[in-house]
C-alpha positions in Angstrom: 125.9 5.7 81.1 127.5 7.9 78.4 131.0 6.3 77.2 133.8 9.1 76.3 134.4 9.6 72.7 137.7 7.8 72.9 135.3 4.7 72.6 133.8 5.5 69.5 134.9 4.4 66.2 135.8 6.7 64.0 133.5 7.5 61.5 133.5 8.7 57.6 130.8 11.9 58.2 131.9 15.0 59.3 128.7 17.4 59.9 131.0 20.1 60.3 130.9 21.9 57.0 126.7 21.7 57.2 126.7 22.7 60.6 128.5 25.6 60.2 127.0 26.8 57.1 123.6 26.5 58.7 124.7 28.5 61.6 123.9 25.4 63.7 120.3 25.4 62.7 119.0 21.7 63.4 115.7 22.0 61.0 118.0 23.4 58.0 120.5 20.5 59.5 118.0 17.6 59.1 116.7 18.9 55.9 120.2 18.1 54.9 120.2 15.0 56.0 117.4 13.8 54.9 117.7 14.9 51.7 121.2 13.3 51.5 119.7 9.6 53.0 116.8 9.9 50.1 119.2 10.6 47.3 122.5 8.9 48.1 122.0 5.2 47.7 120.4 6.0 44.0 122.9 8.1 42.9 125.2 4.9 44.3 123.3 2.4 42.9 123.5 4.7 39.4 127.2 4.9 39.4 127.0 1.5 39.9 125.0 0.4 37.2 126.9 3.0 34.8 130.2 1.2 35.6 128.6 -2.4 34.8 127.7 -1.5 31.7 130.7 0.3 30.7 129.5 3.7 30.1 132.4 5.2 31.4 131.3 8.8 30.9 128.0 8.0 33.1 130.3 6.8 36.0 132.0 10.2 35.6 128.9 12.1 35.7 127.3 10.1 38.4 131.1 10.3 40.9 130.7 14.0 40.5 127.0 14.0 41.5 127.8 12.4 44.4 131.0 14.4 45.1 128.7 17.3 46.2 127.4 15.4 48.9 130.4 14.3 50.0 131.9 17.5 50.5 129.0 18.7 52.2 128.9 16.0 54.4 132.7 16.3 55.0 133.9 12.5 53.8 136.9 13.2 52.6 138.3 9.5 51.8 135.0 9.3 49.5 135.7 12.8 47.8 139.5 11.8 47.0 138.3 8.9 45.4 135.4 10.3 43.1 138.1 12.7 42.1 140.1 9.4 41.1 137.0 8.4 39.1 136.3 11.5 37.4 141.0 11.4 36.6 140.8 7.8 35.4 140.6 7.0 31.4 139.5 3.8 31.4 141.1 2.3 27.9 143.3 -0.4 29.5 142.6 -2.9 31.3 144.5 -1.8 34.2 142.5 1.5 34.6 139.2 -0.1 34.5 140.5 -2.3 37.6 141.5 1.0 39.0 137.9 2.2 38.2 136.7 -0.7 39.2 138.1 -0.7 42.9 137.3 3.0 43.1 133.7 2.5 42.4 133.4 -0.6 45.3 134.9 1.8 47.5 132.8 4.5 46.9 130.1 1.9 47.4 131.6 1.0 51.2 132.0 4.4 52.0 128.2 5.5 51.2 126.8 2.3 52.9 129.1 3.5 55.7 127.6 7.0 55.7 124.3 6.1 55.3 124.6 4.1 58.4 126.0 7.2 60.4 124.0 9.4 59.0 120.7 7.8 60.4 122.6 7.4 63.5 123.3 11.4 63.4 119.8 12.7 62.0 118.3 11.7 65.2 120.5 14.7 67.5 119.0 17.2 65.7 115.0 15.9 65.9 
C-alpha cells in the first residue's frame, strides 16, 4: 500500500533543479546521481581532513567544491552553510568553533543526502 506524502519525512534533496535541466531525462538523471554518490563522501571526507589539520584555505576550497553539488542537487541548508565556510576567517578561537560546527554539519547533511539519494536513484532505473 502506498502511504500519502504527508507521511514522509522531509528530506534535504531536491531533484528539482537536475530534473528540470535534464528535461526529465532519467539516464542524464542517474548519471547525475551517480556521479554525485561516487564523489560526495570524498570530497566530505577531504573537507574534513583539511579542517583537522588546520589548512583553512583547503576547507575553503574543498566547501566550494562541494557547493556545486549542492546546488545541483537543491540542498539548500547545506549550500548556506558552505557559503558560511567559504565567509568565516578563522583567526580566533571563536570562528574556528564556528568553522568547526559548520563543517560537522556539512558532514550530517551529506550523510543525510547520500542516504536519500540511493533511495531516489532507484525511480529513475
Amino acid at each position: 500500500m502506498a502511504y500519502p506524502d504527508v507521511f514522509k519525512s522531509p528530506g534535504v534533496v531536491d531533484l528539482a533543479y537536475l530534473e528540470s535541466s535534464s528535461f526529465g531525462r532519467s539516464d542524464f538523471i542517474l548519471q547525475a546521481i551517480d556521479v554525485l554518490l561516487d564523489q560526495l563522501p570524498e570530497q566530505v571526507a577531504d573537507l574534513n581532513q583539511a579542517f583537522l589539520k588546520g589548512d583553512y584555505a583547503l576547507v575553503r576550497l574543498s566547501a566550494h567544491k562541494i557547493k556545486s553539488a549542492a546546488g545541483l542537487l537543491g540542498i539548500e541548508p547545506l549550500r548556506e552553510t558552505l557559503r558560511q565556510i567559504e565567509a568565516v576567517e578563522p583567526q580566533t578561537v571563536q570562528s574556528t568553533k564556528q568553522l568547526e560546527a559548520c563543517v560537522h554539519d556539512v558532514t550530517r547533511i551529506c550523510v543525510q543526502a547520500v542516504t536519500e539519494l540511493q533511495a531516489e536513484r532507484y525511480r529513475y532505473t
